[in-house]
C-alpha positions in Angstrom: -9.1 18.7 2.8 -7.8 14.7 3.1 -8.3 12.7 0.6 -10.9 10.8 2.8 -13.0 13.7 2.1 -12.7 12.5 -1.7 -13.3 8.6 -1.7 -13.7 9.0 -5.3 -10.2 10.1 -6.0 -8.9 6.2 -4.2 -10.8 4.5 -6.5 -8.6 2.3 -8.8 -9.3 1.7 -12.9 -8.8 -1.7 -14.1 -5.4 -2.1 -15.2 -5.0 -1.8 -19.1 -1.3 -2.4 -21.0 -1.1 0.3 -23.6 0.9 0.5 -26.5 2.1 4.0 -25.7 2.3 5.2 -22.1 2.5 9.4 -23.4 2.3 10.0 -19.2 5.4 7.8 -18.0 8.5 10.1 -18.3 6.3 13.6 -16.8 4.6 10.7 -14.2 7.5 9.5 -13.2 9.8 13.6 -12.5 6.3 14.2 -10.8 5.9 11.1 -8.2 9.9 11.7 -7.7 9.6 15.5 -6.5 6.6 14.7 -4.8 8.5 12.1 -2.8 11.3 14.6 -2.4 9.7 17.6 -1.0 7.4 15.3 1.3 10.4 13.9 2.8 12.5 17.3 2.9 9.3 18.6 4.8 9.1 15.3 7.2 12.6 15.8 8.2 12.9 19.6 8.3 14.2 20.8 12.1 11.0 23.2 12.4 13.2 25.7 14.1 15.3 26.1 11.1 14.2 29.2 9.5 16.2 28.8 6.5 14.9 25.6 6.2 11.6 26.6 6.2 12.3 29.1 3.7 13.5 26.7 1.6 11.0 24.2 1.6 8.2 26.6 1.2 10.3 27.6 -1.9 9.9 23.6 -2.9 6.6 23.5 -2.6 5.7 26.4 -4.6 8.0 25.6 -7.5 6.2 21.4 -7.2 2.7 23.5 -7.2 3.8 25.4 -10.5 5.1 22.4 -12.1 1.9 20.6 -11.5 -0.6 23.7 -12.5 1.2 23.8 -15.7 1.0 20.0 -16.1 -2.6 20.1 -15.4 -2.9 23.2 -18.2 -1.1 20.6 -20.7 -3.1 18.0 -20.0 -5.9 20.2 -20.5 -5.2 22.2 -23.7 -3.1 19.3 -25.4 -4.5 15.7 -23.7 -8.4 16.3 -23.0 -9.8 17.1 -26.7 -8.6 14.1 -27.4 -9.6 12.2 -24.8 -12.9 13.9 -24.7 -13.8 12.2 -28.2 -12.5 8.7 -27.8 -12.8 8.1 -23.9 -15.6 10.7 -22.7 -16.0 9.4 -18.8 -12.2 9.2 -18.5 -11.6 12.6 -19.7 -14.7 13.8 -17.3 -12.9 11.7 -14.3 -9.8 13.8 -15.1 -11.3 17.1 -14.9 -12.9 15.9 -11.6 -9.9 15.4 -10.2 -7.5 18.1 -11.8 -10.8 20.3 -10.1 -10.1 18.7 -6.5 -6.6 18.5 -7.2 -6.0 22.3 -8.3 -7.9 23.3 -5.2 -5.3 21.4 -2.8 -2.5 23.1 -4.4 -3.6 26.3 -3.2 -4.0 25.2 0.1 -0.6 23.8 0.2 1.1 26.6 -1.1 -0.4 28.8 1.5 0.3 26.5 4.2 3.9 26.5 3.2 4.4 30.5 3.3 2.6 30.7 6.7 5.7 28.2 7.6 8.1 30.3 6.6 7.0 33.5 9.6 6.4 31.0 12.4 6.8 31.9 15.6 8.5 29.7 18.0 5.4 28.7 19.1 4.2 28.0 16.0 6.8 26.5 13.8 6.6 22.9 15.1 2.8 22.4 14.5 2.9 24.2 11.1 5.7 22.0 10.0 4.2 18.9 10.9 1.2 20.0 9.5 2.3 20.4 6.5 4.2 17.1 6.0 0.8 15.8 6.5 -0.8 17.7 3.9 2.0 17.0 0.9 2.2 13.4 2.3 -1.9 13.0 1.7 -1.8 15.8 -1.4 0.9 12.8 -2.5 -1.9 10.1 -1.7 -4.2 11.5 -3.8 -2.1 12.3 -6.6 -0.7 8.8 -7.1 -4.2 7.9 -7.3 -4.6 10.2 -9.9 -1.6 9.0 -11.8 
């Protein structure tokens, strides 16, 4: 799944100051480790096992970090939300839906990294660099 397939996810609200951004210190740890384990997988030699171990152990520990800040969100954001801004707080559930579902994915794409074969271990890396980068993508959009 690209974030082609989800158009909906690119579009853009109208830009709105706020007197309290409650989002920009979590936002900002989140955009940073996605950047960081996007790169680390871009510039992983895929024939470095250890490597691979260790990047599948990134992306599983960015996938926990962001199910639990969806739960958050969830349990502490939305009922709020969900009285004063309705379609926003449907929008978000949208996208934590989508979101939640790439997670999975990636997480399972990174553990069949780790067991490559020789073979295998080029494509699979590549692969997924391209799937955090457009999981990335997505989630800025989000943000």
């Amino acid at each position: 799944m690209t974030v082609t397939d989800h158009p909906e996810i690119l579009e853009a609200p109208a830009y709105q100051q706020v007197a309290f951004d409650l989002y920009r210190d979590i936002h900002k740890g989140i955009r940073a480790d996605l950047f960081a384990v996007t790169g680390e997988a871009g510039r992983l030699d895929p024939a470095d096992r250890a490597g691979r171990h260790a990047l599948a152990g990134h992306v599983h520990a960015t996938v926990d970090l962001l199910v639990s800040h969806a739960e958050h969100e969830d349990v502490h954001v939305d009922p709020t939300l969900e009285q004063h801004h309705p379609a926003l707080s449907e929008q978000i559930r949208a996208d934590h839906a989508v979101l939640d579902a790439r997670l999975l994915d990636l997480a399972a794409l990174a553990d069949e990294t780790v067991d490559a074969t020789a073979a295998e271990q080029a494509g699979r890396v590549h692969r997924l660099y391209l799937d955090l980068a457009s999981f990335t993508a997505a989630y800025l959009a989000h943000q």
